[in-house]
NUNU-576166 format. One line per field, with one value per atom (N, C-alpha, C): residue number from 0; x, y, z; atom name; chain. Coordinates in nm, 2 decimals, always signed. Each point is the difference from the previous one (the first is absolute). Example, Ala and Ser with C-alpha at 12.3 -4.5 7.8 and 13.67 -1.06 7.14 Angstrom:
2
num = [0;0;0;1;1;1]
c1 = [+1.32;-0.09;+0.09;-0.04;+0.09;-0.08]
c2 = [-0.57;+0.12;+0.12;+0.11;+0.11;+0.11]
c3 = [+0.78;+0.00;+0.00;-0.07;+0.00;+0.08]
atome = [N;CA;C;N;CA;C]
chaine = [A;A;A;A;A;A]
This chain:
171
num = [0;0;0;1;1;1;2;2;2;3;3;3;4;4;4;5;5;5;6;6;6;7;7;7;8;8;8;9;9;9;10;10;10;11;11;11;12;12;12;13;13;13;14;14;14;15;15;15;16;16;16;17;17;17;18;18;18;19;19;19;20;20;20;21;21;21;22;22;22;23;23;23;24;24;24;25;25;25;26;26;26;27;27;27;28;28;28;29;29;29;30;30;30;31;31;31;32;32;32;33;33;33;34;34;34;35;35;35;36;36;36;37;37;37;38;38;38;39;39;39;40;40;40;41;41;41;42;42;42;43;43;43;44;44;44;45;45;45;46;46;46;47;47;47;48;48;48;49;49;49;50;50;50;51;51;51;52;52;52;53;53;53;54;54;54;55;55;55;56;56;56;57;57;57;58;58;58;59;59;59;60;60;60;61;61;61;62;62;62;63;63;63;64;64;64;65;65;65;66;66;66;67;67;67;68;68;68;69;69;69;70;70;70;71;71;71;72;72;72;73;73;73;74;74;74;75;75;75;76;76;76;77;77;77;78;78;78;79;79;79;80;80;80;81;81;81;82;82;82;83;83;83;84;84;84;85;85;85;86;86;86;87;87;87;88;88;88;89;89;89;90;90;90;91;91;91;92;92;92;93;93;93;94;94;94;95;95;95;96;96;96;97;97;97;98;98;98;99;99;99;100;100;100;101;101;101;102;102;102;103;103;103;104;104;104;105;105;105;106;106;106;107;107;107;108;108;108;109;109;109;110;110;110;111;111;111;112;112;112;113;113;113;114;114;114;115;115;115;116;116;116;117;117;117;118;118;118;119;119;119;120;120;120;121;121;121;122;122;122;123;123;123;124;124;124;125;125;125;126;126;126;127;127;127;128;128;128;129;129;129;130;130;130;131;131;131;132;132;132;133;133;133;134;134;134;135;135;135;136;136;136;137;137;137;138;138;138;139;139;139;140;140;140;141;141;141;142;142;142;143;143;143;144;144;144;145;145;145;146;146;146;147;147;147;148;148;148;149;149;149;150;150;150;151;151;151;152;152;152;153;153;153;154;154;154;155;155;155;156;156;156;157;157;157;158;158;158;159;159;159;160;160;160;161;161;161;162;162;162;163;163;163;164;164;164;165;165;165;166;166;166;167;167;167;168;168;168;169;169;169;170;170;170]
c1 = [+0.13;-0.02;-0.15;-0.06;-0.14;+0.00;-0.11;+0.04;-0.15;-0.02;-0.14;+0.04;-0.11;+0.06;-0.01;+0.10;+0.05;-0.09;-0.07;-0.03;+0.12;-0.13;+0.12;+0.03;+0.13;+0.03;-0.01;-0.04;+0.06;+0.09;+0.07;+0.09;-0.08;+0.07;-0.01;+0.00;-0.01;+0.04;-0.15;+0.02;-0.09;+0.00;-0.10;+0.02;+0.02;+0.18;+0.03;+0.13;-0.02;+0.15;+0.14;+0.01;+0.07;-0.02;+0.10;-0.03;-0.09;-0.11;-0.10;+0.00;+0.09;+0.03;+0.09;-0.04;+0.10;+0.07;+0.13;+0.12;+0.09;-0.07;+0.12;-0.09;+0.13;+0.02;-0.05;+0.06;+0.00;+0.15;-0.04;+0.14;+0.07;+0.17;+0.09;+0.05;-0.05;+0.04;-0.09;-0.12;-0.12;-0.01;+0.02;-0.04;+0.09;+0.14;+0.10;-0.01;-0.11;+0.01;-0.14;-0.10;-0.13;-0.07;-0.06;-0.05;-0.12;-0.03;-0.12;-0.14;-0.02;-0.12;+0.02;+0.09;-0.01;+0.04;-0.04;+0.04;-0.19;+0.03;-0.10;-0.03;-0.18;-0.05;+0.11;+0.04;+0.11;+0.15;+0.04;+0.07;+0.00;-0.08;-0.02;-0.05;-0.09;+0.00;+0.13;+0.07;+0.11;+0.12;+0.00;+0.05;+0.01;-0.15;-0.03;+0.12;+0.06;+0.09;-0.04;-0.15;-0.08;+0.07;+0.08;+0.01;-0.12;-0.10;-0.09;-0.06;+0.11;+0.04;-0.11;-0.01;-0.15;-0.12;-0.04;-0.09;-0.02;+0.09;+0.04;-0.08;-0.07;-0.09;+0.11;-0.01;+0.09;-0.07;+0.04;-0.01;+0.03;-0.06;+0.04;-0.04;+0.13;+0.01;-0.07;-0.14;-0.10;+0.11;+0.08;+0.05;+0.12;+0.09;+0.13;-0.02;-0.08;-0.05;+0.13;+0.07;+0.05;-0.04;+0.04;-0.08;+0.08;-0.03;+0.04;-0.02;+0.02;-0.05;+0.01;-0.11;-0.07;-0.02;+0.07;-0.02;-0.15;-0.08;-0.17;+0.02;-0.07;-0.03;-0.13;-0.02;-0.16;-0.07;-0.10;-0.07;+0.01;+0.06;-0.01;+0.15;+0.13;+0.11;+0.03;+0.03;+0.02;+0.22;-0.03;+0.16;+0.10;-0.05;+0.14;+0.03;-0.06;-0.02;+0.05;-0.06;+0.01;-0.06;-0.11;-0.09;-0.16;-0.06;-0.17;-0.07;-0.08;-0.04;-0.17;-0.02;-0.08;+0.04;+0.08;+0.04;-0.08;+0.01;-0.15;-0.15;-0.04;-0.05;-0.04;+0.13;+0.06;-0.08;-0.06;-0.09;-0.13;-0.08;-0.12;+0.02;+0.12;+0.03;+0.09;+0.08;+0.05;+0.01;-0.12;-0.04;+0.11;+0.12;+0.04;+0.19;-0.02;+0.13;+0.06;+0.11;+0.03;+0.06;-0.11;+0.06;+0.14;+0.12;+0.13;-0.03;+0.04;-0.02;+0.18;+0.05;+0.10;-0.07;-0.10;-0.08;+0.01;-0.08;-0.01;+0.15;+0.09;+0.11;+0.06;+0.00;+0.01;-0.04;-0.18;-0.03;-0.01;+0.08;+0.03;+0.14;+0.07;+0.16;+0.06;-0.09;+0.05;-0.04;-0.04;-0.05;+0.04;+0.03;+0.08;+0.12;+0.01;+0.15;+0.10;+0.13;+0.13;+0.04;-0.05;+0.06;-0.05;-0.15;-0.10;+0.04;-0.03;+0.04;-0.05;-0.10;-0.10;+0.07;+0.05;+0.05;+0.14;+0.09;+0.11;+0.01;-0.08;+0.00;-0.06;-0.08;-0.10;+0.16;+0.07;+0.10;+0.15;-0.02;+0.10;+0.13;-0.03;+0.09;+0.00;+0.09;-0.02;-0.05;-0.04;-0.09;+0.15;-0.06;+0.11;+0.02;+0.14;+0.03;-0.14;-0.02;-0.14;-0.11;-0.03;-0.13;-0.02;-0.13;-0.03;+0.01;+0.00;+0.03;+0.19;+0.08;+0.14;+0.05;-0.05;+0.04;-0.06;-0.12;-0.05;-0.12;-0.01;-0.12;-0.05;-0.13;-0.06;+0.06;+0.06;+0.06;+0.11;+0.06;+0.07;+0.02;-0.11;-0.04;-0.02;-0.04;-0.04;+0.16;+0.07;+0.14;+0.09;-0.03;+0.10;-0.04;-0.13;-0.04;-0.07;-0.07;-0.10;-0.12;-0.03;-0.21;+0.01;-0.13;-0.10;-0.02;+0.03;+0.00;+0.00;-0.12;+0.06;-0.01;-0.01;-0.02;-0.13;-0.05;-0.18;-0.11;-0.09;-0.07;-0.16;-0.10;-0.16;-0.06;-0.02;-0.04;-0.15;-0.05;-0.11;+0.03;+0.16;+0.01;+0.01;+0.06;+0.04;-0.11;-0.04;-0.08;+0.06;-0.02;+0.05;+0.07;-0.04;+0.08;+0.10;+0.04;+0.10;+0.13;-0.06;+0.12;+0.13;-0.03;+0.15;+0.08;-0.05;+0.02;+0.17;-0.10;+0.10;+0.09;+0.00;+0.09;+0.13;+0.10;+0.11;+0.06;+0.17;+0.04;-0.02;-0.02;+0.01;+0.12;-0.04;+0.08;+0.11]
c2 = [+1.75;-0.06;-0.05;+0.03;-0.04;-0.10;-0.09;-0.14;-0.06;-0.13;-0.05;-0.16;-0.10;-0.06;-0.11;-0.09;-0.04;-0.18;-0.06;-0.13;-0.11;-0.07;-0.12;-0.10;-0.03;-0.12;-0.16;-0.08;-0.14;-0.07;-0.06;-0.13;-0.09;-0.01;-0.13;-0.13;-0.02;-0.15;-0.04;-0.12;-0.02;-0.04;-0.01;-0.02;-0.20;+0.05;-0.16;+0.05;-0.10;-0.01;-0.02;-0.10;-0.05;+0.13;-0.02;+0.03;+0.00;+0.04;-0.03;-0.01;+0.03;+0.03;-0.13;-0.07;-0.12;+0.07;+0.01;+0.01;-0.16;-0.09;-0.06;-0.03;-0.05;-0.04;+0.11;+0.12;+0.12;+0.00;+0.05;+0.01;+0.05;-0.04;+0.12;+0.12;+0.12;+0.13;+0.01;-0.07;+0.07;+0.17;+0.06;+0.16;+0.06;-0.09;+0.10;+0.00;-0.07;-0.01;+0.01;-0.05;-0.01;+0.13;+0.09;+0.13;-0.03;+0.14;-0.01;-0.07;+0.04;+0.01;-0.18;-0.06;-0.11;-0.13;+0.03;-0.10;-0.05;-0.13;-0.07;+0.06;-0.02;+0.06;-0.07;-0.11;-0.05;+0.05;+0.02;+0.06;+0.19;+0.02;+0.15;-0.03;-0.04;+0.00;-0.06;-0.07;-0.01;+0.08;+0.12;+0.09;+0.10;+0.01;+0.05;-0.03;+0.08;-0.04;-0.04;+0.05;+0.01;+0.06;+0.15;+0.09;+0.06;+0.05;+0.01;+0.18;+0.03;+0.16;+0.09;-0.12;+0.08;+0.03;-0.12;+0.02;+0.13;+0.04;+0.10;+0.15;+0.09;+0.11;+0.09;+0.11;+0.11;+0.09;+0.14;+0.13;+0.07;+0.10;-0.01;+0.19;+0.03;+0.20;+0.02;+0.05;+0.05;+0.12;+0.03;+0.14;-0.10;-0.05;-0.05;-0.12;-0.10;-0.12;-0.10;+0.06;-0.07;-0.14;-0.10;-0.10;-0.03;+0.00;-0.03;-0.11;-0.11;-0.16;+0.05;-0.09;-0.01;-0.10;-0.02;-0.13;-0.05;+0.09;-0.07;-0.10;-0.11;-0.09;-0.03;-0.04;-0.04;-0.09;-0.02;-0.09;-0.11;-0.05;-0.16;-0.06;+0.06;-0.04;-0.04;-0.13;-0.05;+0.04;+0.08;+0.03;-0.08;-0.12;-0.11;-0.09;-0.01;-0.05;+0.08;+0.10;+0.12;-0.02;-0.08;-0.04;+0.07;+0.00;+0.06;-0.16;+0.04;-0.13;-0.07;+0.13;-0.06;+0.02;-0.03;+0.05;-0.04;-0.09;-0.06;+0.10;+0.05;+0.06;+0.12;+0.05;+0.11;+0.14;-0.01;+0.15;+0.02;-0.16;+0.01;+0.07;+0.04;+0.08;+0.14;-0.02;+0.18;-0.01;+0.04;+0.02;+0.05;+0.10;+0.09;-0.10;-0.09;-0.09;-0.02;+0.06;+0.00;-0.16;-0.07;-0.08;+0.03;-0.05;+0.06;-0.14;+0.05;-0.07;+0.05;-0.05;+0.05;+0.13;+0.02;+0.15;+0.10;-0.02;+0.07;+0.06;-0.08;+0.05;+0.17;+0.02;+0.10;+0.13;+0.00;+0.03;+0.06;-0.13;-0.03;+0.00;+0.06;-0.05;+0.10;+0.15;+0.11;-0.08;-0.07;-0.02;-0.14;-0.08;-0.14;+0.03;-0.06;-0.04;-0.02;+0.09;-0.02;-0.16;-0.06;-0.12;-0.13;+0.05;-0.08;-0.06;-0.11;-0.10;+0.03;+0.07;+0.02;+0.12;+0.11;+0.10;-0.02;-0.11;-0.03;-0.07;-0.09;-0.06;+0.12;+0.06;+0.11;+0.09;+0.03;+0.09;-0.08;-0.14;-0.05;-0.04;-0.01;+0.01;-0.21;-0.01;-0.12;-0.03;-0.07;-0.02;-0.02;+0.07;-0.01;-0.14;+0.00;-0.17;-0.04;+0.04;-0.04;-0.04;+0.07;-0.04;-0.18;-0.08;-0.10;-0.08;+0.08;-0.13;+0.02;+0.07;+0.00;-0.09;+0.04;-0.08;-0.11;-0.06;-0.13;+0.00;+0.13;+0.02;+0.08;+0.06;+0.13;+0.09;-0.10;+0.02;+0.12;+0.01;+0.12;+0.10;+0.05;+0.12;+0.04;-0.06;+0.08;+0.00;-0.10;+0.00;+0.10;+0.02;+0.14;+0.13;+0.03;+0.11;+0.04;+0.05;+0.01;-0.01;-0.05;-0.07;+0.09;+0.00;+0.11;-0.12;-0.11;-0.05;+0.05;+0.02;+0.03;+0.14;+0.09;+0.17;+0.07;-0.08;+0.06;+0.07;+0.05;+0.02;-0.02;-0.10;+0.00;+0.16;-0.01;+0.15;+0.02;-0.08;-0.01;+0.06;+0.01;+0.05;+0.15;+0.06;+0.10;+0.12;+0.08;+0.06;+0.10;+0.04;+0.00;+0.19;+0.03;+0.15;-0.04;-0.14;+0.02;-0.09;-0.03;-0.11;+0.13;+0.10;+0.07;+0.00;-0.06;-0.06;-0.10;-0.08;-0.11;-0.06;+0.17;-0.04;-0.10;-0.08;-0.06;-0.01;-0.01;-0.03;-0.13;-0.04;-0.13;-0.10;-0.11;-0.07;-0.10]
c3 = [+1.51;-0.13;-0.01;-0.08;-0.04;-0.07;+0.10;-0.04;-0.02;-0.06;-0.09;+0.02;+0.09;+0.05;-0.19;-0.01;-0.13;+0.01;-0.08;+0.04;+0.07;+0.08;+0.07;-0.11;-0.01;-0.09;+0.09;-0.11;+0.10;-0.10;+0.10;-0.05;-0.10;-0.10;-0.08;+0.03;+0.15;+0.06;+0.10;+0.04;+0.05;+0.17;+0.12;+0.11;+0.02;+0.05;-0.01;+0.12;+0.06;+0.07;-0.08;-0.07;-0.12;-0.10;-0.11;-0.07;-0.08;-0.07;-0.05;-0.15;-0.03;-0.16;-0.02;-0.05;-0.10;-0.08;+0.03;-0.11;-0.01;+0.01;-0.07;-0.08;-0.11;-0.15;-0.05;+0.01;-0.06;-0.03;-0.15;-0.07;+0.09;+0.00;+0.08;-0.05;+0.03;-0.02;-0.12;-0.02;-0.09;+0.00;+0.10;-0.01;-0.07;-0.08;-0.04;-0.13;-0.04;-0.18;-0.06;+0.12;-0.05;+0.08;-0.12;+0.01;+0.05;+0.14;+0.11;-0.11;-0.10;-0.11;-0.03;+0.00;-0.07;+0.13;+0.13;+0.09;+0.05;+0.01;+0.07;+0.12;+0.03;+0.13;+0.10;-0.03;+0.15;+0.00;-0.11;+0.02;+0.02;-0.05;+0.07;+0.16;+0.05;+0.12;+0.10;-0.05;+0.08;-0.01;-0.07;+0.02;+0.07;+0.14;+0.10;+0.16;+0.01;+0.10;+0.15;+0.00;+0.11;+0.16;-0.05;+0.08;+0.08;-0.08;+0.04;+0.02;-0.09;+0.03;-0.15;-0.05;-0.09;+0.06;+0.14;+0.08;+0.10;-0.01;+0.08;-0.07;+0.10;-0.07;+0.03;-0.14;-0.05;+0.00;+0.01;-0.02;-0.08;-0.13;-0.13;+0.04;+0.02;-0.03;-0.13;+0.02;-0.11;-0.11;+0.05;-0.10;-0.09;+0.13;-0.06;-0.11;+0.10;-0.04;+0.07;+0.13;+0.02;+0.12;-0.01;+0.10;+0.08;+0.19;+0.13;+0.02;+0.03;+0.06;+0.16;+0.06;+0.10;+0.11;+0.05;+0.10;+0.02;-0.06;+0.02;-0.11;+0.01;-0.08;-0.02;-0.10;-0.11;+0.15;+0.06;+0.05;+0.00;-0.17;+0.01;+0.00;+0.03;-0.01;+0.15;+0.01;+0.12;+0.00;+0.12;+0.02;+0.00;+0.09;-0.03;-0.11;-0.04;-0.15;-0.14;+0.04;-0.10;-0.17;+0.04;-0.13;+0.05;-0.10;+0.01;+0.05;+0.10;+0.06;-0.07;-0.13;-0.10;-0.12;-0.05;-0.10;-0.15;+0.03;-0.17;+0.03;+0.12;+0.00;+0.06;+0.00;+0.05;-0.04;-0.11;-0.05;+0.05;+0.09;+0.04;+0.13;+0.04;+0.11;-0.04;-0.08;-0.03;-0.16;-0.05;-0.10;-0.08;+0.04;-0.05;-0.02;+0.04;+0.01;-0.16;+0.00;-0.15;-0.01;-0.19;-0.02;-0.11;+0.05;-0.07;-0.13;-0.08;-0.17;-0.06;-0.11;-0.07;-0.07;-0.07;-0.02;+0.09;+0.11;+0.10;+0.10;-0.04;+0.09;-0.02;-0.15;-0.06;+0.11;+0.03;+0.06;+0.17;+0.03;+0.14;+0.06;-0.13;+0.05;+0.12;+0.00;+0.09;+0.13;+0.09;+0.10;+0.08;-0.13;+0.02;+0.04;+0.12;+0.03;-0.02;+0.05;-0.09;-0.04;+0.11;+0.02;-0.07;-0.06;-0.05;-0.14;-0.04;-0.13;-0.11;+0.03;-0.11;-0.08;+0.10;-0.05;-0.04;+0.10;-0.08;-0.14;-0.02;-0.13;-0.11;+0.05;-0.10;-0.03;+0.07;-0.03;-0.03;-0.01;-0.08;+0.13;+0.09;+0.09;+0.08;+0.05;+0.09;+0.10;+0.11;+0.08;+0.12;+0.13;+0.10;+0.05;+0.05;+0.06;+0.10;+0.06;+0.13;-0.11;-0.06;-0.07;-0.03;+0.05;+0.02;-0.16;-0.10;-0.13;-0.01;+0.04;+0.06;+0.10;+0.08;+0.16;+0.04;-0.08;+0.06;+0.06;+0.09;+0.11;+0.01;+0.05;+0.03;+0.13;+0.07;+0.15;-0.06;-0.06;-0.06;+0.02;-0.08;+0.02;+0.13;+0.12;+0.09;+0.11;-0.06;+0.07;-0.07;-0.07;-0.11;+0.04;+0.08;+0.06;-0.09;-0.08;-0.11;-0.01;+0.09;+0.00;+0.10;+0.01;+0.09;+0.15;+0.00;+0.10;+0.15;+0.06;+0.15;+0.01;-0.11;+0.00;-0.01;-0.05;-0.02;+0.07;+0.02;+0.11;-0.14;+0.06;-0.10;-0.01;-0.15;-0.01;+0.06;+0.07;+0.07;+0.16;+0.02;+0.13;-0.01;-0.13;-0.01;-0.08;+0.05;-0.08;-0.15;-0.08;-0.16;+0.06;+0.08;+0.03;+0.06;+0.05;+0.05;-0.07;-0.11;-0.10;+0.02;+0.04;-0.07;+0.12;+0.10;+0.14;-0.01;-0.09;-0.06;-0.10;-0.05;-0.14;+0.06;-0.08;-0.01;-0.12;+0.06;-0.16;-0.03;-0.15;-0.01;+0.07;+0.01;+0.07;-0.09]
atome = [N;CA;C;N;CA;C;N;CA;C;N;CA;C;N;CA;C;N;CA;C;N;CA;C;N;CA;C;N;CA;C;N;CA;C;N;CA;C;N;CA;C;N;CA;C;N;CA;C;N;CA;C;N;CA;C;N;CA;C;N;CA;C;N;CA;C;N;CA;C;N;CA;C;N;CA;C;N;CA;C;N;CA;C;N;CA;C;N;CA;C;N;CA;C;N;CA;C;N;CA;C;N;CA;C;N;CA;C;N;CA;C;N;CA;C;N;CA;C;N;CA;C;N;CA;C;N;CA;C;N;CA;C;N;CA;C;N;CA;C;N;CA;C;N;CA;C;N;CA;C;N;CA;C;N;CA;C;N;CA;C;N;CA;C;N;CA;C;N;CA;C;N;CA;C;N;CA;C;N;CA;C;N;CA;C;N;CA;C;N;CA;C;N;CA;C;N;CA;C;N;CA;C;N;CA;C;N;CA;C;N;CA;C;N;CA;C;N;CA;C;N;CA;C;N;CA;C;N;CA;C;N;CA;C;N;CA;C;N;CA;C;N;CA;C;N;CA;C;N;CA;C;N;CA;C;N;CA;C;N;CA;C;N;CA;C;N;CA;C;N;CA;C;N;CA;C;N;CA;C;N;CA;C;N;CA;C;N;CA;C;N;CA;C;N;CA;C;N;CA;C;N;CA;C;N;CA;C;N;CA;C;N;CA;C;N;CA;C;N;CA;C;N;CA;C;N;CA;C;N;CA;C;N;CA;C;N;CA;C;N;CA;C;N;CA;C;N;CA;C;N;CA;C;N;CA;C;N;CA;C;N;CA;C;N;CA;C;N;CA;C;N;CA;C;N;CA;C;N;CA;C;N;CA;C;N;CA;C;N;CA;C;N;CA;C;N;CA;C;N;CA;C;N;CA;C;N;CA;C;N;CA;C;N;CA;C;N;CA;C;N;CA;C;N;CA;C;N;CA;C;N;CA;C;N;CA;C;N;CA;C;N;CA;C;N;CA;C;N;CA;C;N;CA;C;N;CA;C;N;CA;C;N;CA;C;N;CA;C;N;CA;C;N;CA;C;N;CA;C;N;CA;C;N;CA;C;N;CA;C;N;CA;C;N;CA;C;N;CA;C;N;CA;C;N;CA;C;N;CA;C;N;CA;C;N;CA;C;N;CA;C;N;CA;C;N;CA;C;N;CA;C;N;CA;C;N;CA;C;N;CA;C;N;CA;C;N;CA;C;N;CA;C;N;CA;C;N;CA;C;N;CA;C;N;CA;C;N;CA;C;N;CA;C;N;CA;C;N;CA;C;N;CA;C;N;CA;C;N;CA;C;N;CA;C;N;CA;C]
chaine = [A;A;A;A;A;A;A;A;A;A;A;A;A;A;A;A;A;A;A;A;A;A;A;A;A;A;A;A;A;A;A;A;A;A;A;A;A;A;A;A;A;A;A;A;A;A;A;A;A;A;A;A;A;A;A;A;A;A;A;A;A;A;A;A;A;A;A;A;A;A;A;A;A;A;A;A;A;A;A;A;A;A;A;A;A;A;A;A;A;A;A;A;A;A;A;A;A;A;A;A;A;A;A;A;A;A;A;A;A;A;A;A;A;A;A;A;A;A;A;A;A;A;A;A;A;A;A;A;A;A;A;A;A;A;A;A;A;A;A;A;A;A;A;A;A;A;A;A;A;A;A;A;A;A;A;A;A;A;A;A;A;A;A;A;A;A;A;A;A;A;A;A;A;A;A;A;A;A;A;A;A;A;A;A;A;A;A;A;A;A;A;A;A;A;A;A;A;A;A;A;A;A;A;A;A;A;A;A;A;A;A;A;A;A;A;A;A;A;A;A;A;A;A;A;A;A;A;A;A;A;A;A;A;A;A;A;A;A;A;A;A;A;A;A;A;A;A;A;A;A;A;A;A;A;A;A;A;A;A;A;A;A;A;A;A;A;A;A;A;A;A;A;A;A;A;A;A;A;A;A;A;A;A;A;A;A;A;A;A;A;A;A;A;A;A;A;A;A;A;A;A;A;A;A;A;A;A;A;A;A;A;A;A;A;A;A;A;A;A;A;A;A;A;A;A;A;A;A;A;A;A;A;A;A;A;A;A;A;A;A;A;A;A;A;A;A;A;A;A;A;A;A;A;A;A;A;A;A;A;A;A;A;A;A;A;A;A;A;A;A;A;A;A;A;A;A;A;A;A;A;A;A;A;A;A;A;A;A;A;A;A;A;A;A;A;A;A;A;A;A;A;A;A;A;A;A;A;A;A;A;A;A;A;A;A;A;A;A;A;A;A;A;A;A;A;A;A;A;A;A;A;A;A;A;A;A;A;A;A;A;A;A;A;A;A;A;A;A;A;A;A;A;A;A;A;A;A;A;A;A;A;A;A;A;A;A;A;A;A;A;A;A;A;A;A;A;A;A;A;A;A;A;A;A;A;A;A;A;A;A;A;A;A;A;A;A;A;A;A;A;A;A;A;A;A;A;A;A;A;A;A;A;A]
């Protein structure tokens, strides 16, 4: 399969032990009535599950256009955490780091994760029980099996001939 390596995404979250994203006094179940285009920057950023599986670099089959995920990860995504460990300034390091917008998703939706909020709300769907504005915590997600936690290897270890080394299915 002829492959073209695809840009690294990062997390929408930021380098915190804690959760970093304030969701309280966010409406309860805001994402099921208020459309991606009309939610506050806080409430769009807390709809980041911080799996961390956007950070993850993909392989995009130049003919098919189909995309492989990769156990290589972006440089700045710290594994246990599973957030970008610059994230406010995350582009002064990978330029090419998509920022996800409600416009932009359109764009972006082939490559986003099944599991991702942005794509569930964008497609009308509910957010799973683990997800941290559901469950209470960010701890969640990585207990439901889902985050990239603990699977990664820095794409600084791996040279770009060998991403196909590491494809995985999503988690």
């Amino acid at each position: 399969m002829p492959t073209a390596p695809a840009p690294a995404r990062c997390s929408p979250m930021s380098d915190a032990d804690d959760d970093p994203i304030p969701r309280d006094g966010l409406r309860e179940g805001y994402w099921r009535d208020t459309p991606l285009t009309r939610m506050s920057a806080r409430e769009w950023e807390a709809l980041c599950d911080g799996c961390g599986k956007c950070c993850l670099n993909k392989l995009e089959d130049e003919e098919s256009g189909e995309v492989a995920l990769t156990r290589v990860a972006c440089r700045l995504l710290d594994d246990a955490s599973c957030r970008c460990a610059q994230y406010e300034i995350r582009h002064h390091f990978v330029p090419d780091c998509i920022r996800l917008t409600p416009a932009t998703i359109p764009e972006h939706l082939y490559w986003l994760p099944q599991t991702c909020a942005y794509r569930l709300v964008h497609e009308g769907r509910d957010l799973f029980h683990w997800h941290p504005l559901i469950s209470g915590t960010p701890e969640t997600v990585h207990a439901a099996g889902v985050s990239v936690r603990g699977l990664t290897v820095p794409e600084f270890e791996v040279a770009e001939d060998e991403w196909e080394d590491h494809i995985i299915e999503e988690p």
